[in-house]
C-alpha positions in Angstrom: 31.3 22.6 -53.9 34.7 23.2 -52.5 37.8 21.8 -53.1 40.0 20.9 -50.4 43.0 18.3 -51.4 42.6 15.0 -53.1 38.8 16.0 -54.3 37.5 14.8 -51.0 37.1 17.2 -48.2 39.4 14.8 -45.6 38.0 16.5 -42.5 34.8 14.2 -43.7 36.8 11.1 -43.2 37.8 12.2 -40.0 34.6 12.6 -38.3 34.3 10.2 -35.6 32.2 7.0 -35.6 29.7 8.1 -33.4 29.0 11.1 -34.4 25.4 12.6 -35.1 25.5 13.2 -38.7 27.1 9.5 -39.1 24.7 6.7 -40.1 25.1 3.5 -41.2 25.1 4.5 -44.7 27.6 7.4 -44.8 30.0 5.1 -42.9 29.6 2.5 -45.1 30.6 5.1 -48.2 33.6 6.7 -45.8 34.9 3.2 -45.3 34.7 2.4 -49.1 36.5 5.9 -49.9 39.5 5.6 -47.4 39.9 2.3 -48.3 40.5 3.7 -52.2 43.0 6.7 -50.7 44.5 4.1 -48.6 43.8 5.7 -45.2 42.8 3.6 -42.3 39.4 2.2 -41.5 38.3 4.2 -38.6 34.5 3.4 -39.5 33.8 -0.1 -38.0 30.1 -0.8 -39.3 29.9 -3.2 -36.2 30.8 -2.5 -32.8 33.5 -4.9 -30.7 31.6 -6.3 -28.4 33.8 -7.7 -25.7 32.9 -9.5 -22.4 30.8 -8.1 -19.4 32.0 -9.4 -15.8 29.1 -10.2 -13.2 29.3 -6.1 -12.3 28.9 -4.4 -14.9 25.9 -3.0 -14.2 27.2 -1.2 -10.8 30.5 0.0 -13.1 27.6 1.3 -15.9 26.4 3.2 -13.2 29.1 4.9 -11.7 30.5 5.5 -15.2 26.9 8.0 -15.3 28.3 10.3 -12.7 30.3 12.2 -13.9 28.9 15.7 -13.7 27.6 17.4 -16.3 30.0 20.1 -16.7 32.5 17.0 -17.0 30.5 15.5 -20.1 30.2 18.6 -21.5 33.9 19.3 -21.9 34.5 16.1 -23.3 32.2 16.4 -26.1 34.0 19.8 -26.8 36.8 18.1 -26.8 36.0 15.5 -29.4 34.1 17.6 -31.8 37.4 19.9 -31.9 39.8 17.6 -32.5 41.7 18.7 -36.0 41.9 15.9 -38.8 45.6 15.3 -40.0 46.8 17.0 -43.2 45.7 14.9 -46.3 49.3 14.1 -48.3 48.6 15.0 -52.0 50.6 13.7 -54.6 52.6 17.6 -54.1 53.7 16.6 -50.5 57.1 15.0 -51.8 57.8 18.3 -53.9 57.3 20.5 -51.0 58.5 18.2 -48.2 62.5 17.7 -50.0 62.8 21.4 -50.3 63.0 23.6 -47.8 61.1 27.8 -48.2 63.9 30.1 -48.7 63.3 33.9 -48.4 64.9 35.5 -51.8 64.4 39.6 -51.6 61.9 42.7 -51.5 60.8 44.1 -54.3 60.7 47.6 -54.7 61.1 48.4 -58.3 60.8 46.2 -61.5 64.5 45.6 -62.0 64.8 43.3 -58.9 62.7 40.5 -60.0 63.3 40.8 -63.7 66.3 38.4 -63.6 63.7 35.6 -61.9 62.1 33.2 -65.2 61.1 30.4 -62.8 57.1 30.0 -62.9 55.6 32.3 -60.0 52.3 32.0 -58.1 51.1 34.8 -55.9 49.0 35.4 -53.2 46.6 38.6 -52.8 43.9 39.8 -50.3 42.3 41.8 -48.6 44.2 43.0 -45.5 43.9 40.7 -42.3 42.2 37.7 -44.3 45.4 35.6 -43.3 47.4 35.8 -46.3 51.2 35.6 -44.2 49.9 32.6 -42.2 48.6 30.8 -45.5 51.6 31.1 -47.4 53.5 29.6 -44.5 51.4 26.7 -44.1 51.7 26.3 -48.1 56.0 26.2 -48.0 55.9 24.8 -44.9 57.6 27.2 -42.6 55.9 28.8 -40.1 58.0 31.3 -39.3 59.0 32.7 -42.9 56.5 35.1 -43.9 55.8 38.2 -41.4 52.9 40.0 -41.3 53.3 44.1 -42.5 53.2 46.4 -39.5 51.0 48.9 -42.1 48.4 46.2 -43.5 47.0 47.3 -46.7 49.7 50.9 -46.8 52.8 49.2 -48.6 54.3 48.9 -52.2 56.5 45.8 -51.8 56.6 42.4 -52.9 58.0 39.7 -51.0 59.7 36.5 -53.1 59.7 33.1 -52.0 61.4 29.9 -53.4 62.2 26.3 -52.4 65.4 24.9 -52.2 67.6 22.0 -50.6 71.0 20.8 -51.0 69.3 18.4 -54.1 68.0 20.7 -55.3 69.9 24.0 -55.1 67.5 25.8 -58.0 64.3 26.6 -56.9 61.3 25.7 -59.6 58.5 27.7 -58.7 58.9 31.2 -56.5 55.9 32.5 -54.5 55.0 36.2 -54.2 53.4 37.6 -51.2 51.4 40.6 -52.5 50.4 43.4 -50.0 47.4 43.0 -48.9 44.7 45.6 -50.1 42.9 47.8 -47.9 39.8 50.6 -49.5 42.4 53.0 -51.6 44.3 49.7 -53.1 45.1 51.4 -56.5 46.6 54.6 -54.6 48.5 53.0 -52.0 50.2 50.4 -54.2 51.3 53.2 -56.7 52.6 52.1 -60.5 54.7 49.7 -59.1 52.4 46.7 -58.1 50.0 47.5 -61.4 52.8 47.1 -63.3 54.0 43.7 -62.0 50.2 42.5 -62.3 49.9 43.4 -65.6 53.6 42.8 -67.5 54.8 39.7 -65.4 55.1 37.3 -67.9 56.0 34.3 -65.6 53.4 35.2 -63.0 51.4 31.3 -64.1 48.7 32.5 -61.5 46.9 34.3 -58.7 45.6 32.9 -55.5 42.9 35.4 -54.1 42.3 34.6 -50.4 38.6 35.2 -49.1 37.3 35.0 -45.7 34.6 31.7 -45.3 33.2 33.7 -42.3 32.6 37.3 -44.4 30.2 35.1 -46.8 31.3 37.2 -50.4 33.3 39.5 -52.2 33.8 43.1 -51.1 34.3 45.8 -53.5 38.1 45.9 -53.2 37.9 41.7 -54.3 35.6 42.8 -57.2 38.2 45.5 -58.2 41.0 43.4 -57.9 39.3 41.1 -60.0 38.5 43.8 -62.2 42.2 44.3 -62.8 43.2 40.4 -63.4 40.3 40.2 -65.9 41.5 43.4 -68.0 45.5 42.2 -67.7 44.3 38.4 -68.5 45.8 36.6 -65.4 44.7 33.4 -64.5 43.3 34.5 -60.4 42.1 31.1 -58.2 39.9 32.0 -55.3 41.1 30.4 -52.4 38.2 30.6 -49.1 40.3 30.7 -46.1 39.4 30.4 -42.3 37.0 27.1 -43.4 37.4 25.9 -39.6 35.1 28.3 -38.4 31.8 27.2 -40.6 30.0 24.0 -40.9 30.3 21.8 -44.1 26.8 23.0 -45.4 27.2 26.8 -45.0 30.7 26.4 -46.8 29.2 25.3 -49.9 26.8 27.8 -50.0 29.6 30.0 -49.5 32.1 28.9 -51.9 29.0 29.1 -54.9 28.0 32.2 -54.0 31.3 33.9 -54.2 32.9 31.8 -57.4 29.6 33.2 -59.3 30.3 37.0 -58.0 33.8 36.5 -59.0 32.7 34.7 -62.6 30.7 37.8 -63.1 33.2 40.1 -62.6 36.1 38.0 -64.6 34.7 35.1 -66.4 37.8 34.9 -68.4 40.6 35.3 -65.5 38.7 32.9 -62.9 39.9 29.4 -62.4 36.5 27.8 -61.9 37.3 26.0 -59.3 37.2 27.2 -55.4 39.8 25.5 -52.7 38.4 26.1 -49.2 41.4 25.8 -46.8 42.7 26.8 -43.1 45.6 27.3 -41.7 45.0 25.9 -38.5 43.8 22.7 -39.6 46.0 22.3 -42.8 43.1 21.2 -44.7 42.6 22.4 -48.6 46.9 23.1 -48.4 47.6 20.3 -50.2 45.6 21.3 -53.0 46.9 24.8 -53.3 50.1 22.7 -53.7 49.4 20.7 -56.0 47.4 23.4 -58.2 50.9 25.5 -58.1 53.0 22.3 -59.4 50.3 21.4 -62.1 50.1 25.1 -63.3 53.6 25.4 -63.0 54.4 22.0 -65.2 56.2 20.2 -63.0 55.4 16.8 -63.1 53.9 15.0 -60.0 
C-alpha cells in the first residue's frame, strides 16, 4: 500500500461524484473521511433536485446533441483534472522558508563545515529526480537537470531559509543520478560521502511507477546503503501515469525486492508521489522534518 501524504491517498477524495468506481457506499466513507481532514464535502449522497419548467423535455433533448467527438472530450477532460496538493502538517515549515541554492560539491572539504540534518535524493538517471526535489522545496526553477545524466561526480546542496529564519535546519542533496557503470563514474568521491556522512539522517531513492521494479543499478545502490548502514526510503515517482490498483501492486512488489536486498537500510514504508500532480510531496516533507527532529 502506498503512502501518499496524510495516510490517505487525496487523489481518492478528489474523484468526482459521478464517477464509475463511486457507489453509494464509498461516498458515504469519502464524506465521513474529509469531514475528519476537514476538507469539503464534495460527495452529496443525494442529488439537488431543482424545478423542471413545462419544456424540459425539448431542452433534455437538445442537450443530447452534441456530437460525440464533443462528449468525448469532455469526459477526457474531467477524468484529467489534477486534485489539489493535500497540506500536511510540514506545509508551514516549507511554505515560511524559501529553497536556497548553497554550493557544488566536489571534494569532502566543501560540505564538511555543514552539521544541519541532510536528506538526499538518488536515482537512476531520467526517473525525475531534479523536478521532484523542486516540487519538495517548492521552487520550480532551483534544481537543473545535468547535461551528462548518470557521467558526473558532484553534489548539489540545498537549504531553506527566509528573513525569520536566516539558518537553514535541514539541507537537501541532489545526488547524480546513476546510469550502468555508477561505481566508476562517481569515482571515491560520492562512496565516500555515502558512507562517512554522519549527518546524512536519510536517503530518498526515486523509482519509476511505470518501470514496475528495481533494476540492477537500484539493487546495487541498495547494496551500498545496506553495507554503510544508511537509512534509504523508496520514493515511486511518476504515480499519475497508473491506476490506483496497479500502483499497489507496484509499490509491494518493489519494497520486498528492496527489503531483500537491505532489510536493515529500508524504511518500510513506500511514498508514491508525482510531480505534476503534487500528490505524495507532502509526505516526503513531512518524513524529512520527522527524521530530521524538528517538531511539527
Amino acid at each position: 500500500m502506498c503512502v501518499s501524504g496524510n495516510k490517505i491517498d487525496p487523489a481518492f477524495l478528489y474523484l468526482p461524484s459521478d464517477h464509475p468506481n463511486m457507489n453509494t457506499t464509498i461516498i458515504a466513507a469519502a464524506t465521513r473521511i474529509a469531514s475528519r481532514m476537514h476538507l469539503p464535502n464534495r460527495f452529496p449522497l443525494a442529488p439537488i433536485k431543482t424545478p423542471r419548467s413545462p419544456g424540459h423535455h425539448q431542452q433534455e433533448r437538445l442537450s443530447h446533441t452534441h456530437s460525440r467527438k464533443d462528449l468525448a472530450s469532455a469526459g477526457k477532460a474531467d477524468h484529467r483534472q489534477e486534485p489539489p496538493a493535500v497540506r500536511g502538517p510540514a506545509f508551514p515549515y516549507f511554505s515560511q522558508r524559501d529553497a536556497k541554492f548553497l554550493f557544488t560539491a566536489t571534494k569532502p572539504e566543501q560540505y564538511k563545515r555543514l552539521s544541519n540534518p541532510e536528506f538526499t535524493f538518488a536515482g537512476r538517471s531520467n526517473v525525475g529526480k531534479s523536478s521532484l526535489i523542486s516540487a519538495v522545496l517548492r521552487s520550480q526553477s532551483l534544481v537543473k537537470t545535468s547535461k551528462k545524466p548518470g557521467h558526473t561526480s558532484t553534489l548539489n546542496f540545498f537549504g531553506l531559509t527566509s528573513s525569520t529564519y536566516p539558518e537553514s535546519a535541514i539541507t537537501v542533496v541532489d545526488m547524480p543520478g546513476y546510469g550502468f557503470r555508477s561505481r566508476d563514474d562517481w569515482g571515491q568521491f560520492i562512496m565516500e560521502y555515502l558512507s562517512t556522512r554522519k549527518e546524512l539522517k536519510r536517503v530518498f531513492l526515486l523509482v519509476e511507477a511505470k518501470v514496475g521494479e528495481l533494476k540492477t543499478t537500484d539493487l546495487s545502490f541498495l547494496e551500498l546503503v545496506e553495507q554503510y548502514n544508511v537509512p534509504t526510503q523508496l520514493l515511486l515517482t511518476k504515480t499519475d501515469k497508473l491506476k490506483r490498483t496497479d500502483l499497489n501492486i507496484v509499490s509491494g512488489k518493489v519494497l520486498r525486492a528492496a527489503m531483500d536486498v537491505a532489510p536493515t537500510a529500508v524504511v518500510p514504508e513506500v511514498i508514491c508521489c508525482s510531480y505534476k500532480t503534487k500528490v505524495g510531496v507532502d509526505a516526503i516533507q513531512e518524513a524529512i522534518l520527522r527524521a530530521s527532529g524538528v517538531a511539527i
